[in-house]
N, C-alpha and C positions, 0 to 999 in steps of 0.2 A: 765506414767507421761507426762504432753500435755509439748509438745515443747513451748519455749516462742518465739515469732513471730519479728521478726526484723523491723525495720521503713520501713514504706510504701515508695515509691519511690518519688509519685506522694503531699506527705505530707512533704518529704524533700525538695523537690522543690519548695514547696508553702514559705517552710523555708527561703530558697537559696533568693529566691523574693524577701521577706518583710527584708531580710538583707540588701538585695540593696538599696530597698527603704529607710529602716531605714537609712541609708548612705549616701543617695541621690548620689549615684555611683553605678557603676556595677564594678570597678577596687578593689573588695576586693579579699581579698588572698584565698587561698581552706584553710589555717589555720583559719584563719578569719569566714571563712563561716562555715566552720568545729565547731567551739566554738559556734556561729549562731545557729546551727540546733542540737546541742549537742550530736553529733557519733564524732567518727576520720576522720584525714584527708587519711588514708587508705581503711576505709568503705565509706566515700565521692568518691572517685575516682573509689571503687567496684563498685555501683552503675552508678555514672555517666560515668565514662571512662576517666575524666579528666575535665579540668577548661575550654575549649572552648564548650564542650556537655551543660554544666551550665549554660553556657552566653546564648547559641543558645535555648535551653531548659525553663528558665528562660523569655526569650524574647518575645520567641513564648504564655507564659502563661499572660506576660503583656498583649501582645495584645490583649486578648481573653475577659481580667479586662474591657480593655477600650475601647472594642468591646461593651460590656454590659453598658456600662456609658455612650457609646457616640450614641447608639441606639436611629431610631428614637423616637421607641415605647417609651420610655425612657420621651417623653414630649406629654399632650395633645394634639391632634391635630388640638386642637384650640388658642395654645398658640400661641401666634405672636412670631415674630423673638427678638423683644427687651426683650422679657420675655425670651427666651431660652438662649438667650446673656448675659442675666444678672445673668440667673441661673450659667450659666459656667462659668464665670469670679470670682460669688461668691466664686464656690468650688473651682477654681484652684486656688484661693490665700488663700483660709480658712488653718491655720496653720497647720492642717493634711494631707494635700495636699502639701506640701512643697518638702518632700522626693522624693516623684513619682513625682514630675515638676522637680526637679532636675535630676533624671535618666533619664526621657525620651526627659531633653535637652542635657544629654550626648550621649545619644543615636543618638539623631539630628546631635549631632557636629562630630561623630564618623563618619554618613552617609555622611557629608560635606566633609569628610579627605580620603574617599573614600572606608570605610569597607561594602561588597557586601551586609552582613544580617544587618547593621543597617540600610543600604537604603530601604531593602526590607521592616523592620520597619518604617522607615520614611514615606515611598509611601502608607504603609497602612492606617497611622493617616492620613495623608491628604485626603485618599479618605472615611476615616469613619468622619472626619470634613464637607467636602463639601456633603455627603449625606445628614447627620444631615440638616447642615445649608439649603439645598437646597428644603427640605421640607417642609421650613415654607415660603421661599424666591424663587421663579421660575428662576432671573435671576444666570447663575455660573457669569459670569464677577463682578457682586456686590458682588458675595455669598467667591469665591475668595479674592475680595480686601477687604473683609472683613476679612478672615483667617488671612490677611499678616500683618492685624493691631491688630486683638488679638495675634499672636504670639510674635511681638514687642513689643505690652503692655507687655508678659507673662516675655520677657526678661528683658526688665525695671524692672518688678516687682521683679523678682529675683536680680537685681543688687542692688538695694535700697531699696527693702523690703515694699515702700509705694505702694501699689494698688491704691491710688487716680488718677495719671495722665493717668496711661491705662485706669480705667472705664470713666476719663471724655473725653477722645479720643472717646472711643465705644461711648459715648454717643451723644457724635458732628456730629461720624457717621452714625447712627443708627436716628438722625433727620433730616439727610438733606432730602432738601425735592426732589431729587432727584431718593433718595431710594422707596421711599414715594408718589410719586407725587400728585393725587388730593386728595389722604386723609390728607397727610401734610397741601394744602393748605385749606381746612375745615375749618380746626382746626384755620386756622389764624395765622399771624406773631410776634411774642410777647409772645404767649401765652404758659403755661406749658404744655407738650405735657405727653401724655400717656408714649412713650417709658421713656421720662426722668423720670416720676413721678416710672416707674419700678424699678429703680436704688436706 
């Protein structure tokens, strides 16, 4: 008679994830997550060893999600910076996007309060943000002050729920003609510029 095979570990975890996300928290309970992935909270702790393996486990597999989404290979490499801008700001307010922006600003604020693997999480999106961005854009000092105004939009947007004032920020940004310089001035003063019409 074949043995019947028990849940895959690496398939419970992807479970444990999409709980969080579903959540837009990572502060669920192993009951919680247990109901989540549908074993016990006894086979949960078999496997994992307890609720900190989960968090760290769990973490380490976001990364890996938004390793892959935030790739440069991820955009033509003819896309301009307003196209990649515009792509990212769509998805991170597109309503399926809500849970995972909410984990991974709890994640943020956790690294703020001074937890050593959410920093180590935080230091990784910033340096998979400024590759991306720095691909399409040469300078970091631009490619930087540009992160610190999509993150502010990102917060805004969470708080209010309207994505119009962060995209028309990026978009004030993303025109000056400083970013830009003689291809801004081309185009002429007045006039509707490529990056906006991306928007």
């Amino acid at each position: 008679m074949q043995r019947k095979r028990g849940p895959d570990s690496q398939k419970l975890l992807e479970g444990c994830l999409a709980a969080f996300v579903q959540a837009g928290t990572i502060d669920l309970s192993l009951d919680q997550l247990a109901k989540s992935v549908g074993i016990s909270k006894r086979m949960l702790i078999h496997y994992f060893g307890g609720r900190e393996e989960i968090e760290d486990r769990a973490m380490t597999l976001l990364e890996v999600v938004l390793r892959k989404q935030f790739a440069p290979d991820a955009f033509a490499r003819s896309a301009s910076l307003a196209v990649v801008v515009a792509t990212l700001w769509k998805r991170t307010t597109a309503a399926e996007s809500r849970g995972a922006l909410l984990l991974v600003m709890e994640l943020s604020r956790r690294a703020w309060t001074g937890s050593p693997r959410a920093k180590t999480f935080y230091a990784e999106q910033q340096r998979l943000w400024v590759r991306l961005l720095m691909r399409f854009h040469p300078n970091r000092a631009v490619v930087e002050e540009l992160l610190q105004l999509f993150q502010g939009a990102m917060l805004a947007y969470l708080i209010t729920g309207d994505p119009e004032p962060g995209r028309r920020s990026l978009i004030r940004f993303l025109s000056n003609e400083r970013m830009f310089g003689t291809e801004t001035n081309r185009r002429g003063r007045g006039k509707t510029t490529k990056n906006q019409r991306t928007w």
